[in-house]
C-alpha positions in Angstrom: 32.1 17.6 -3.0 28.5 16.0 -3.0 27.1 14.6 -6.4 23.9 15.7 -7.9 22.7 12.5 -6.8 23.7 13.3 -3.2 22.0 16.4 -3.0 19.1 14.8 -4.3 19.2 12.3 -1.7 19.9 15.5 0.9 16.7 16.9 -0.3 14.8 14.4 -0.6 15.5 12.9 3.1 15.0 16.8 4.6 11.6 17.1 2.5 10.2 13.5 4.1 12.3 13.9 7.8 10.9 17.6 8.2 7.3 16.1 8.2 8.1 14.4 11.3 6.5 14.4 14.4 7.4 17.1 16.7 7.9 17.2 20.8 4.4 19.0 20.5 3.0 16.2 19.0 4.4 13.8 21.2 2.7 15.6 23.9 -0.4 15.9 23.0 -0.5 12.4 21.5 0.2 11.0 25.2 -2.8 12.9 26.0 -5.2 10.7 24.2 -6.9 7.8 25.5 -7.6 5.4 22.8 -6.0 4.3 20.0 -8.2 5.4 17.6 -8.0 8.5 19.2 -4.1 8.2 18.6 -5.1 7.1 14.5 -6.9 10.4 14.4 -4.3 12.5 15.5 -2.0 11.2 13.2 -4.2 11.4 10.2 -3.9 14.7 10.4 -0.5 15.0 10.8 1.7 15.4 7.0 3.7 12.5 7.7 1.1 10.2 8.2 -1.6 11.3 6.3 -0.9 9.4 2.8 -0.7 6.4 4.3 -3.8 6.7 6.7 -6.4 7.9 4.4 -8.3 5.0 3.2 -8.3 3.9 7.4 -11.3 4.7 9.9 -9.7 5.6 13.4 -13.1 4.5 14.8 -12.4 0.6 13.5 -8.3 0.1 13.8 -6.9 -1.5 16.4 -3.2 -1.2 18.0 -1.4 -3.7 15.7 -3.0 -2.4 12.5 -1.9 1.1 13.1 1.7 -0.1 14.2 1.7 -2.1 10.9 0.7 1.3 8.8 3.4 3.2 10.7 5.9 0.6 9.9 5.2 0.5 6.1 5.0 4.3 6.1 8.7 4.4 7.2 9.4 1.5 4.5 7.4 4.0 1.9 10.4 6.4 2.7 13.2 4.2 3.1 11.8 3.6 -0.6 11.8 7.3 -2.1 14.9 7.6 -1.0 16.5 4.7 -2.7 15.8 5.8 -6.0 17.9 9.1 -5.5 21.0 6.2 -4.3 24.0 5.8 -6.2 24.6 2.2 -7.2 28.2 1.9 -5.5 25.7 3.1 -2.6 22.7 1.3 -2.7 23.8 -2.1 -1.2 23.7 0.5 2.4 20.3 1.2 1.6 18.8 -2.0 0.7 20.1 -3.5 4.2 17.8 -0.8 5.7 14.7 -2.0 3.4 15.5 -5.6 3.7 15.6 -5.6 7.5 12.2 -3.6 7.4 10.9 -6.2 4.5 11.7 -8.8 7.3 9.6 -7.1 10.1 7.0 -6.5 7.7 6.7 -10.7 6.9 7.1 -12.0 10.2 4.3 -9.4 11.4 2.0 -10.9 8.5 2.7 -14.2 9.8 2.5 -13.4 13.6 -1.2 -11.9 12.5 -2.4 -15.4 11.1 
């Protein structure tokens, strides 16, 4: 039997997963040229659009947009904790600590 705190979890995870990219989007994003061509695309895309709304697609360049993609995922990995049970939660934060890694040694590759 799943917990209220597991279905909120469920929900939760199907509300943020079922604003993923699709195989549509995939294609047509292999279409494009440019990076900020790319940026564009997925600025207008659910999942992504939080996230990239304060960017301009004409002035981001490959590793800034792979940095905001990363974080976006950590933004998740995030919402989701809070819905974790405790006994639960040490499963979770190795997810967000191994992205809380890749996060600092791609701040400290960029200086």
């Amino acid at each position: 039997m799943i917990s209220f705190a597991g279905n909120a979890i469920v929900a939760k995870a199907k509300s943020i997963y079922g604003k993923r990219l699709s195989d549509a989007d995939y294609e047509s994003m292999v279409k494009l040229k440019t990076v900020p061509e790319v940026a564009s695309y997925l600025r207008n895309h659910p999942n992504y659009q939080e996230i990239l709304q304060d960017i301009s697609p004409d002035a981001i360049h490959r590793g800034q947009l792979e940095s905001l993609i990363r974080k976006n995922a950590f933004n998740h990995t995030l919402r989701l904790i809070k819905f974790v049970k405790v006994r639960d939660e040490g499963f979770y934060r190795l997810n967000l600590v191994r992205r809380e890694i890749d996060i600092i040694l791609e701040i400290l590759r960029d200086i």
